[in-house]
N, C-alpha and C positions, 0 to 999 in steps of 0.2 A: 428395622427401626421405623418407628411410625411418624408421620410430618407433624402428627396432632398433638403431639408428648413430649414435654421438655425430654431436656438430654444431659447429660451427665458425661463423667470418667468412671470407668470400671474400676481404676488403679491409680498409681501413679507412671512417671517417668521423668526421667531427667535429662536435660543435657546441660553441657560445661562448656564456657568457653571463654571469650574478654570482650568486655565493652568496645564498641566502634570509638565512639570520644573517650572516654576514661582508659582505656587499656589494660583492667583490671581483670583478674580472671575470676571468673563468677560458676555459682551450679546453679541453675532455674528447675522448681520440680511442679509439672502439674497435676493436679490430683481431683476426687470427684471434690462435689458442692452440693447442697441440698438444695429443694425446691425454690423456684424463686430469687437466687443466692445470687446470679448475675455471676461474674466475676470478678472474683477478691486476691489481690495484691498481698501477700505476707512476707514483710520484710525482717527478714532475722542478719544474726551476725550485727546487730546493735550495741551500745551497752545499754545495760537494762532489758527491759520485753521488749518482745515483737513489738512489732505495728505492721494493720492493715489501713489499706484502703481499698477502696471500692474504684473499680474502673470505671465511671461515667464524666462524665464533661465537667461535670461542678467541684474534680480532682484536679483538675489539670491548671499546673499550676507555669507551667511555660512552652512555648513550641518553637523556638528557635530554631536546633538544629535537629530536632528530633519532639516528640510527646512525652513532658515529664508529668506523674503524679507525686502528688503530696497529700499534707495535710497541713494545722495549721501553724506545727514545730516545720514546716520543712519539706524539701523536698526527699521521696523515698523511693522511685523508680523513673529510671530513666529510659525511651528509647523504648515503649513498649506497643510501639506499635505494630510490630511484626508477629509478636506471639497472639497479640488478641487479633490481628487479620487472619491467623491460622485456625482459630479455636470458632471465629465468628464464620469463616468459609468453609470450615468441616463441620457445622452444623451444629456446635458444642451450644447449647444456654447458662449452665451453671458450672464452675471452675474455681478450684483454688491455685494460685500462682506462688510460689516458696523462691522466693532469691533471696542469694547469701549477699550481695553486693549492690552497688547503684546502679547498677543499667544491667538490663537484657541482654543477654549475651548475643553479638552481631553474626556467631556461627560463620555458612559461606555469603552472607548477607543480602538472604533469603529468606523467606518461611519455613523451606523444605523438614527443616530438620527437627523444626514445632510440627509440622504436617506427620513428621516420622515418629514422634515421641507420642502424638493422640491416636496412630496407628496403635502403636505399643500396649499404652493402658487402657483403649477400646473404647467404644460409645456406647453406653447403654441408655434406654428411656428411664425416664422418672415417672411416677403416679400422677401425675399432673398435667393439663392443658399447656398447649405450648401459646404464649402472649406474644404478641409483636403492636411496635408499635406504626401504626400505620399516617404516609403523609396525607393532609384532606386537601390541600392548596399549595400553589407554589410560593415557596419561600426564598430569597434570594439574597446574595449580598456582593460587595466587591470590598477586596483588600489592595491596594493600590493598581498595577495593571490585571491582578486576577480578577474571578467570577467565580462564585459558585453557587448553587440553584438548586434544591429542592424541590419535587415535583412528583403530584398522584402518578402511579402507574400500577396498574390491574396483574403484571405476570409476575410479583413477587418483589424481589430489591435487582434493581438496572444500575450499574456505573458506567458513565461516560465522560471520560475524561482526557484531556486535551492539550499537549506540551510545545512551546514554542521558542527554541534554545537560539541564540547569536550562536554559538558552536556549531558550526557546519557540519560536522558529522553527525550530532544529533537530530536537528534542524525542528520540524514541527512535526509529531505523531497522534495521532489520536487513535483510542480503544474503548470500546463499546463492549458490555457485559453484561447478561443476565446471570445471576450468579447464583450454583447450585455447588455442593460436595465434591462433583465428581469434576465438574468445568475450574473451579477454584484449584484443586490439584494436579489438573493438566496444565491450564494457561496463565495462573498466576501466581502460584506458591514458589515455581523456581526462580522468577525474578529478583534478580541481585539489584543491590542500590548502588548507586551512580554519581563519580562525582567530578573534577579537573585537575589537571596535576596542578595548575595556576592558583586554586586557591589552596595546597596542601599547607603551605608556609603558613599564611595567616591563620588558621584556624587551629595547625598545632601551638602558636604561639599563643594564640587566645584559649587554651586549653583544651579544645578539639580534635577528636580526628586521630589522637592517641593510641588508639587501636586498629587503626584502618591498613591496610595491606592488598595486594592485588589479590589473596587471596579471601576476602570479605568485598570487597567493590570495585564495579565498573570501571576503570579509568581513562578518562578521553585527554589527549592534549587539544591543541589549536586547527591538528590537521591528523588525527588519527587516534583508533581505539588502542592502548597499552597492553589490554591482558593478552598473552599471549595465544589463550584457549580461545580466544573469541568470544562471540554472547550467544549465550542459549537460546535466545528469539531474533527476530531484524530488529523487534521492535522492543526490546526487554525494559529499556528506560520508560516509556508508559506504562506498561506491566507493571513494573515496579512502583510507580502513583499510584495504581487502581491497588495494589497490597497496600501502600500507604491510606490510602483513602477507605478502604474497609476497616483494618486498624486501626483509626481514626472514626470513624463513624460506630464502632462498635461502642463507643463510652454513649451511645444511646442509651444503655443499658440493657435494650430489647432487640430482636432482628428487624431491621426495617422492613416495612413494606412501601413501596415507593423505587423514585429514581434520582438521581442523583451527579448532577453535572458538573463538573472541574475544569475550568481554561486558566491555564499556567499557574496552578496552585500548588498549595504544599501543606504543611501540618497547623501553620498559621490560618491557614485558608478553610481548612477541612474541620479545625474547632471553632471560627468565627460562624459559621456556615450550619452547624449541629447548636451552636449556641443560642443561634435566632432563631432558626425551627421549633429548638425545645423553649423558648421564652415567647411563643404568640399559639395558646392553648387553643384558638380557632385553627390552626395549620394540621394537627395533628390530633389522633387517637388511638386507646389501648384497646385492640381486638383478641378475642380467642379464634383456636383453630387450626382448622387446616392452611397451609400458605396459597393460595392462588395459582395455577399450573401456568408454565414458564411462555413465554410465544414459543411455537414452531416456524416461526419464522427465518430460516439460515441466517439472511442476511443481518439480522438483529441480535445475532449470539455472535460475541468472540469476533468482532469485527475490529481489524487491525489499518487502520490507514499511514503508509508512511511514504511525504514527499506526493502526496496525492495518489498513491498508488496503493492496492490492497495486497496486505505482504504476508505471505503463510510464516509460520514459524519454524525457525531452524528444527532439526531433529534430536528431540527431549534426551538422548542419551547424550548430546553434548554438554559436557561441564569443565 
């Protein structure tokens, strides 16, 4: 595959499963897109026709507890920010997304199993220049104690992002990323999402959370991790922001080029943050080409800080 040349799906593939909030069981199928095409949302099992939209920021029509898109009838996908962290970290440009239902199916509430399905129907190039859009200044914002920042950098797209929980066992973690194909599916496609058994009450009552099980997410109490298996990393809850925060930054439209910093953010944070970048046309531009080679720098890849201490990651066959 060539860096210079959009990218495409050979096929399709599908996977099934139920929404995280809604609890519904859903089939998601992705398939190729022609040049230029971005990725497009097709939502069936309607009545009447389809309807698409387009994944970029100017969709997004809520970010509560997850990224919803719509249109101007409504919301039409829920929670998609796991399949487009997958599709934008395996290097995909152009995609069609087929769900029968309102949310993205939450799988083991991962990426892995979007990582496993663009395994499936292949990458192939497209006839065409691969675009990204590239940051020229820093752009920054705060959403009440968050931060999130926009910022030139020369080795491609960097995330750094930064969590700081009152839950003790969480505590404060930060992760640092230069992010390529192969580093996206080692260090952050298995990260499950994460949440407290404290708030499971209110959020099923307010209609959330519906599908959530210890087999889809994380579960901490006050004084201790719940799942039985354990976590695939020490550090899996930032992990799991930096898949959020690609997810989230993919409604760019284009691959970033640039970096991109997160302190206690979330999906509110990371479309506030892509919203102001893309609304100040001095901050940014559309380049052709090749991407920019990565640093060889160790310490600058895949850098995990937890508790002030640099934590390797458990051993990838745990799940």
């Amino acid at each position: 595959m060539k860096l210079n040349r959009q990218t495409t799906l050979q096929s399709q593939a599908t996977v099934a499963g139920v929404g995280v909030h809604s609890g519904l069981p859903v089939n998601l199928t992705i398939g190729p897109a022609p040049v230029d095409a971005g990725f497009i949302f097709i939502r069936t099992g309607l009545e009447g026709a389809d309807r698409e939209v387009q994944a970029t920021a100017e969709s997004v029509i809520s970010t509560e507890f997850a990224t919803v898109l719509g249109d101007c009838e409504g919301p039409l996908v829920s929670t998609a920010e796991h399949v487009l962290a997958a599709l934008r970290g395996m290097g995909v440009d152009n995609a069609t997304i087929e769900i029968d239902g309102p949310e993205v199916p939450i799988m083991d509430g991962s990426a892995a199993a979007f990582v496993a399905a663009i395994d499936q129907a292949g990458v192939v190039d497209q006839p065409a220049v691969r675009r990204f859009l590239q940051v020229t200044k820093p752009v920054s914002v705060s959403v009440g104690d968050s931060f999130g920042e926009f910022r030139p950098f020369a080795g491609g797209f960097r995330a750094e992002v930064e969590i700081d929980f009152v839950n003790p066992v969480i505590g404060k973690q930060s992760y640092a990323l230069e992010v390529s194909p192969e580093r996206f599916r080692r260090e952050i496609s298995r990260a499950r999402t994460f949440g407290f058994l404290s708030d499971f009450a209110r959020l099923s009552s307010a209609g959330f959370a519906l599908g959530s099980s210890f087999e889809n997410t994380v579960v901490f109490d006050d004084e201790r991790l719940l799942n039985t298996e354990g976590l695939r990393y020490a550090d899996e809850c930032v992990r799991h922001k930096v898949l959020d925060v690609m997810g989230d930054l993919a409604l760019a439209g284009l691959p970033l080029l640039g970096a991109f910093r997160s302190v206690r953010g979330g999906h509110k944070l990371n479309h506030a943050a892509l919203t102001a970048l893309l609304a100040d046309r001095t901050a940014w531009r559309v380049v052709e080409g090749e991407a920019p080679r990565r640093s060889r720098i160790p310490a600058e890849a895949g850098r995990a800080i937890v508790g002030g201490l640099v934590a390797p990651a458990y051993s990838p066959d745990v799940s």
